[in-house]
N, CA, C and O of each residue as an XYZ file, in Angstrom:
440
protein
N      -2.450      7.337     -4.503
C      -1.787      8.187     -5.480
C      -0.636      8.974     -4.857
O       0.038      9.750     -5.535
N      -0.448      8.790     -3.720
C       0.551      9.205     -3.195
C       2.119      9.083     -3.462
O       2.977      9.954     -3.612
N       2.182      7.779     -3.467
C       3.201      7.205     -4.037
C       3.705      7.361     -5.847
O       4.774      6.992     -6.333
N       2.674      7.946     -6.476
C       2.469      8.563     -7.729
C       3.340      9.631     -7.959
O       4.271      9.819     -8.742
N       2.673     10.435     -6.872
C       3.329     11.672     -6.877
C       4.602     11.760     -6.151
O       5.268     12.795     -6.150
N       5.022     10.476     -5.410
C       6.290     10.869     -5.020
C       7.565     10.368     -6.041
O       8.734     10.749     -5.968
N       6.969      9.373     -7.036
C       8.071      8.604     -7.737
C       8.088      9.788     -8.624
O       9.229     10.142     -8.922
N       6.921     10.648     -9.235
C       7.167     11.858     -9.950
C       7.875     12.907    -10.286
O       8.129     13.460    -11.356
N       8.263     13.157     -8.749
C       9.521     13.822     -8.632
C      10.890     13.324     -9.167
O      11.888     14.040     -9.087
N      10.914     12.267     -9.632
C      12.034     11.927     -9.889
C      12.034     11.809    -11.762
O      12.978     11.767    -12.551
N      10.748     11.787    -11.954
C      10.725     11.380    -13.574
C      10.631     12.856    -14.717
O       9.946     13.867    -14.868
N      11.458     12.370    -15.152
C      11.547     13.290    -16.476
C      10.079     13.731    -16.697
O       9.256     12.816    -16.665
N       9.408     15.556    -17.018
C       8.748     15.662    -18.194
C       7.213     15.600    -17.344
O       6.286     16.172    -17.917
N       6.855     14.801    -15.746
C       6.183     14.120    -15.477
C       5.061     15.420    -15.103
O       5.410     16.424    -14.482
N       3.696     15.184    -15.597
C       3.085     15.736    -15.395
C       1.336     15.052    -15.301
O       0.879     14.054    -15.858
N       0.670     16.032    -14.385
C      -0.743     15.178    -14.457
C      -1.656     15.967    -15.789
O      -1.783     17.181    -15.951
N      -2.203     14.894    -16.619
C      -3.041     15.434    -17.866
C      -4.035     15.452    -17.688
O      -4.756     16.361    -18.098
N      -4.567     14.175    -16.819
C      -6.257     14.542    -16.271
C      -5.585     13.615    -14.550
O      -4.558     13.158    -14.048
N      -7.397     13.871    -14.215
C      -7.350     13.373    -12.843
C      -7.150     11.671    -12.737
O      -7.922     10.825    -13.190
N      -5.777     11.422    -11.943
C      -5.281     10.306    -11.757
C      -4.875      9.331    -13.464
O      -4.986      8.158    -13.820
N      -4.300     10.840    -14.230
C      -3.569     10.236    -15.537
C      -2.676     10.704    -15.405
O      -2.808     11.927    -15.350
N      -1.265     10.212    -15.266
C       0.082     11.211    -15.123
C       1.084     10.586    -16.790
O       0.912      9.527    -17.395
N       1.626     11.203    -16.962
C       2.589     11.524    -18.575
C       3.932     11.758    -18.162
O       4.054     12.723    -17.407
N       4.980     11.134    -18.454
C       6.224     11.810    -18.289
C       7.112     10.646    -19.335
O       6.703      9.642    -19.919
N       8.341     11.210    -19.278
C       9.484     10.007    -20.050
C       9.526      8.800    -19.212
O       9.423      8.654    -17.994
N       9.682      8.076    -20.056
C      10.121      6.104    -19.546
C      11.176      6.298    -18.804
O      11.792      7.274    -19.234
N      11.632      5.869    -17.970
C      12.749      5.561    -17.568
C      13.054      4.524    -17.722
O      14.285      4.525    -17.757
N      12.616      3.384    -17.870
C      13.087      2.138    -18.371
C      13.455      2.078    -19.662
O      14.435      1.374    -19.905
N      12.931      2.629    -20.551
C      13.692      2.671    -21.981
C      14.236      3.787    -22.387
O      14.957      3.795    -23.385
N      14.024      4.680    -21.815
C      14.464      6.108    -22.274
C      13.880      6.830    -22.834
O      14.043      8.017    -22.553
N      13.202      6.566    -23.584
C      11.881      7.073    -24.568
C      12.703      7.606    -25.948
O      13.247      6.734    -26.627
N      12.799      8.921    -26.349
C      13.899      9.051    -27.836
C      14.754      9.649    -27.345
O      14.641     10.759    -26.824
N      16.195      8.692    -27.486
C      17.354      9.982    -27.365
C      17.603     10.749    -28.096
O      18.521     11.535    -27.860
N      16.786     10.816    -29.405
C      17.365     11.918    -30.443
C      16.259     12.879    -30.364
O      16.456     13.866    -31.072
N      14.850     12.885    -29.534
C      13.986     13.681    -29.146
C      13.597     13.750    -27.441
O      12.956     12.900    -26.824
N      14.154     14.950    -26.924
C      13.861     15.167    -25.502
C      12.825     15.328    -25.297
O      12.384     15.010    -24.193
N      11.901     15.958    -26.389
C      10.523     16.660    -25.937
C       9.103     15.006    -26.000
O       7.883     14.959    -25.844
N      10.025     14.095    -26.262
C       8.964     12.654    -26.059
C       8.689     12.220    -24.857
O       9.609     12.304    -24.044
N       7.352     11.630    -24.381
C       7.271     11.393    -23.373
C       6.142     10.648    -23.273
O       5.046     11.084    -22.920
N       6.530      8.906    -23.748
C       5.213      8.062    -23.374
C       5.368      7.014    -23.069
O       5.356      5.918    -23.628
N       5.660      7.696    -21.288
C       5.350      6.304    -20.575
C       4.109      7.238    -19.769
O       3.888      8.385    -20.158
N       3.392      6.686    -18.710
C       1.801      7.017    -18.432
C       2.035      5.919    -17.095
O       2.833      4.988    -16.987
N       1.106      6.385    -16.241
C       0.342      5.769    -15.024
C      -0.810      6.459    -14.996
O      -1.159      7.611    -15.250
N      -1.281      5.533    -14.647
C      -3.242      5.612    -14.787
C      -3.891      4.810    -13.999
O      -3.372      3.696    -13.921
N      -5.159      5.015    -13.176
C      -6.256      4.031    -13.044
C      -6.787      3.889    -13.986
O      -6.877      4.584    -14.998
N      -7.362      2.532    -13.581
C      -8.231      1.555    -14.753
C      -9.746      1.358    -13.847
O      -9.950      1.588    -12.655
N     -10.465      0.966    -14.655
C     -12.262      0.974    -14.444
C     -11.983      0.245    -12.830
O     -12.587      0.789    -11.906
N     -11.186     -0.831    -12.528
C     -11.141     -2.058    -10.989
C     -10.171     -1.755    -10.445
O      -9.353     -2.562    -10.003
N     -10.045      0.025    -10.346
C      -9.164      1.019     -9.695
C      -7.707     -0.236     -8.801
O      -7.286     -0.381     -7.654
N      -7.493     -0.697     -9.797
C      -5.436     -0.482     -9.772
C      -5.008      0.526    -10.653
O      -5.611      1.066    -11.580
N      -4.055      0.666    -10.288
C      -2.682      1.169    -10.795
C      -1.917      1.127    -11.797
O      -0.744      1.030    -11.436
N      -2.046      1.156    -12.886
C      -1.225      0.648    -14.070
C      -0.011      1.705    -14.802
O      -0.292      2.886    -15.007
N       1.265      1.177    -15.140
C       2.045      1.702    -15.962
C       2.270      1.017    -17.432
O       2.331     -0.184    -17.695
N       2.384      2.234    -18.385
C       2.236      2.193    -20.033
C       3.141      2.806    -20.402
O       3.116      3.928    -19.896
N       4.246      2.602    -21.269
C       5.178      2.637    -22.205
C       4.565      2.449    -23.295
O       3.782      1.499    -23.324
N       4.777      3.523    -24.858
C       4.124      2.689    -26.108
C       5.523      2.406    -26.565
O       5.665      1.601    -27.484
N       6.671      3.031    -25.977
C       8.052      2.776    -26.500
C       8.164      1.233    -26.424
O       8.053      0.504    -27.410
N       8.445      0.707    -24.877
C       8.605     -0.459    -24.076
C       7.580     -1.375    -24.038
O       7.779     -2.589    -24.079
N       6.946     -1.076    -23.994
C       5.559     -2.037    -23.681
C       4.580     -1.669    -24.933
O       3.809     -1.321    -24.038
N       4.481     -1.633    -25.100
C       3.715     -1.655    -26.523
C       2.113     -1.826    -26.393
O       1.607     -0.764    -26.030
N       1.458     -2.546    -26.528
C       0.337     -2.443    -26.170
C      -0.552     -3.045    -24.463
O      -1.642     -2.891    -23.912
N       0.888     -3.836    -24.178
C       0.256     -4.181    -22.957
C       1.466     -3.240    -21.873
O       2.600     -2.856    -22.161
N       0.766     -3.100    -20.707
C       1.417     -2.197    -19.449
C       1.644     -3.233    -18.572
O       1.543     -4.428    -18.851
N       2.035     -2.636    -17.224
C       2.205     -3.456    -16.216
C       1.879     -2.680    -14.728
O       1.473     -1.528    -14.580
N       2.113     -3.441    -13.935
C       1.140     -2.876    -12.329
C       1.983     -1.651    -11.786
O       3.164     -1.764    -12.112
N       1.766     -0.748    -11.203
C       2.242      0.005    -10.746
C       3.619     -0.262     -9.963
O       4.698      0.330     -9.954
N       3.099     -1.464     -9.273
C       4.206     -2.325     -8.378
C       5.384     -2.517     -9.078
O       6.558     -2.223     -8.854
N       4.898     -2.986     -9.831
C       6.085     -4.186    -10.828
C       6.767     -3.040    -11.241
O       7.950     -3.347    -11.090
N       6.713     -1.765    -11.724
C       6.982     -0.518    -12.423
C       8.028      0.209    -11.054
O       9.205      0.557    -11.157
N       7.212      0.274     -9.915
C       8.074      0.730     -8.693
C       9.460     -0.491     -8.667
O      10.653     -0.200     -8.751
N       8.999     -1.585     -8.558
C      10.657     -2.343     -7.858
C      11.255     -2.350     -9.495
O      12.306     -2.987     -9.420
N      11.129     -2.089    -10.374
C      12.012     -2.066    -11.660
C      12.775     -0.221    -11.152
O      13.972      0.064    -11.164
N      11.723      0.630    -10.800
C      12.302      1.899    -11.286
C      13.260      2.578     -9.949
O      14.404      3.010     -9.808
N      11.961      2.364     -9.041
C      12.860      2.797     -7.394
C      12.537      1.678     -6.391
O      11.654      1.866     -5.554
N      13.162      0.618     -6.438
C      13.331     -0.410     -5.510
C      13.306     -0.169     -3.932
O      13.114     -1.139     -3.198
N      13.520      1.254     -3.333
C      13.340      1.498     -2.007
C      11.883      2.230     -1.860
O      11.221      1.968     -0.856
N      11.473      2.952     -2.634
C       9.634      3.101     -2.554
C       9.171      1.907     -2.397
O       8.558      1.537     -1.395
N       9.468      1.115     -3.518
C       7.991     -0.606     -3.788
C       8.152     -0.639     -2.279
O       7.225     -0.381     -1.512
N       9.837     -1.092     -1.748
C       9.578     -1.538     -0.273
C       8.617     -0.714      0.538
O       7.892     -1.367      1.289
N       8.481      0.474      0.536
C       7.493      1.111      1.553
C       6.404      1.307      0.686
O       5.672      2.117      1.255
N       6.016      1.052     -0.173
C       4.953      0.940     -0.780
C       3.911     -0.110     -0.145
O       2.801     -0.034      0.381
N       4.945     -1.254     -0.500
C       4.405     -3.012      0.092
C       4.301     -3.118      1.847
O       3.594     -3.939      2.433
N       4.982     -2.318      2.364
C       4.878     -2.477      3.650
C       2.931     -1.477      4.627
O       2.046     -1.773      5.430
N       3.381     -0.260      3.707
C       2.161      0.474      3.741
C       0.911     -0.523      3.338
O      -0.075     -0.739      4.043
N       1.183     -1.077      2.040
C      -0.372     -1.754      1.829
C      -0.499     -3.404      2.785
O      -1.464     -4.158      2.906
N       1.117     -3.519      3.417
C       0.571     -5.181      4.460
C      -0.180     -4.193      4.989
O      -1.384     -4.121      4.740
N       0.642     -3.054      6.023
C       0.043     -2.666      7.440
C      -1.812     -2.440      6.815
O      -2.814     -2.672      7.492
N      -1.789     -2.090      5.810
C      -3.803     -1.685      5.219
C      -4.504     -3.441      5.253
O      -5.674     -3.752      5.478
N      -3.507     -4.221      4.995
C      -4.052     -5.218      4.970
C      -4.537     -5.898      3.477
O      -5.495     -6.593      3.139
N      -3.746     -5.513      3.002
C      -4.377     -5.580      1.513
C      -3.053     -5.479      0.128
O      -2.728     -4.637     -0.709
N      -2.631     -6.774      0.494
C      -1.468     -7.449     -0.241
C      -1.922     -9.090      0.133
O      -2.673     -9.605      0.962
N      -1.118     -9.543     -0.852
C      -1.198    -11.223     -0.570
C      -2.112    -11.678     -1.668
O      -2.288    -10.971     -2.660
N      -2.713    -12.870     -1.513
C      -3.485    -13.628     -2.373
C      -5.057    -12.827     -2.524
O      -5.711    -12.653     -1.496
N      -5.524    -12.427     -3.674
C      -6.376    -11.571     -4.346
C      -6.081    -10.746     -4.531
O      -6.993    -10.237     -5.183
N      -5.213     -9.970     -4.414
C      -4.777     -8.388     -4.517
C      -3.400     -8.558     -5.770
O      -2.886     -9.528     -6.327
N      -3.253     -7.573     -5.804
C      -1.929     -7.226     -7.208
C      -0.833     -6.774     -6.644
O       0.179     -6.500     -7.290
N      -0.965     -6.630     -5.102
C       0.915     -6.457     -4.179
C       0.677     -7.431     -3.441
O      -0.298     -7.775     -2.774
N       2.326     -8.113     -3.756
C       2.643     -9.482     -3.074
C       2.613     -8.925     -1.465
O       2.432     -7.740     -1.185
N       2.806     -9.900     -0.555
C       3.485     -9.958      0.556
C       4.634     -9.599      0.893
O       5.561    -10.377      0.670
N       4.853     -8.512      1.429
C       6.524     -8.004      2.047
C       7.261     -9.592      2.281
O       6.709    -10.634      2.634
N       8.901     -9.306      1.898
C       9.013    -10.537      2.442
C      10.306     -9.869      3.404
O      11.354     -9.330      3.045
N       9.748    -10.153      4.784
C      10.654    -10.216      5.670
C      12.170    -11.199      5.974
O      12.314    -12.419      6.058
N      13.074    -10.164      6.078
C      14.283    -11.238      6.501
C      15.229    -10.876      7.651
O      15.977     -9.924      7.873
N      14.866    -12.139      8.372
C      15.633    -11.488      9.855
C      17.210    -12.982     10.031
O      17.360    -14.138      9.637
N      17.868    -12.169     10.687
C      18.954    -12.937     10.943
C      18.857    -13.773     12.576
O      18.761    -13.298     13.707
N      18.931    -15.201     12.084
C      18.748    -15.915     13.238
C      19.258    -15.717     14.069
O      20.450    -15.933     13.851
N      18.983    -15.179     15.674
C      20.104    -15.603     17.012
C      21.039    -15.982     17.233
O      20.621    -17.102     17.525
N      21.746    -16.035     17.330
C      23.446    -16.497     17.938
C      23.332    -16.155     19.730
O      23.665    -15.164     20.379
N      22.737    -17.403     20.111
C      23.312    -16.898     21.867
C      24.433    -18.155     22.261
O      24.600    -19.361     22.079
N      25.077    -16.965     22.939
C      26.677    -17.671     24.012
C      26.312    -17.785     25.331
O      27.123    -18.193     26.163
C-alpha cells in the first residue's frame, strides 16, 4: 500500500474511506467537468488481496489491476513498482505484475 499512498499525492480529492479503500477523482477520465466535488474512481483490496482500480465513470462495472492503472497514470512508479516486486520475487507467471523488462545497449569494443 505504499505505492497507494504515494500515487495519492498526486490525485485529485484522494482520500482513505476505510482501511485499504482509497476514493479520489479519475484521472483517466476526469470524472465531471461540470462537477468538481465528484469523485469515483477507488483502489481497493479484494478477498485474494490484489490491488484493484474502479472508475464507475470509465470502467463501469468492471476495474482493472493496480498495475495496469499505475503504467496508464504514472509510468515512472509502475517502473519501480515492477522492479520492487522482481527484487520480492513475485512478478512473472502466476502473479498479476509482469516481468520488468530490461533493456541494455549492446557493446561496441575497438
Amino acid at each position: 500500500m505504499k505505492y497507494v499512498q504515494e500515487v495519492g499525492l498526486k490525485l485529485e480529492k484522494f482520500s482513505e474511506k476505510k482501511t485499504h479503500y482509497y476514493n479520489f477523482r479519475c484521472p483517466i477520465c476526469g470524472d465531471s467537468k461540470k462537477n468538481p466535488n465528484k469523485a469515483r474512481g477507488f483502489i481497493f483490496s479484494t478477498a485474494n488481496n490484489t490491488t484493484q482500480f474502479k472508475c464507475y465513470n470509465c470502467c463501469g462495472t468492471k476495474g482493472i489491476t493496480f498495475i495496469k492503472f499505475l503504467e496508464k497514470y504514472d509510468p515512472q512508479l509502475h517502473e519501480r513498482y515492477v522492479l520492487e516486486r522482481y527484487k520480492a520475487g513475485s512478478t512473472g507467471k502466476g502473479t498479476n505484475c509482469p516481468n520488468p523488462k530490461f533493456k541494455f545497449n549492446k557493446p561496441v569494443f575497438k
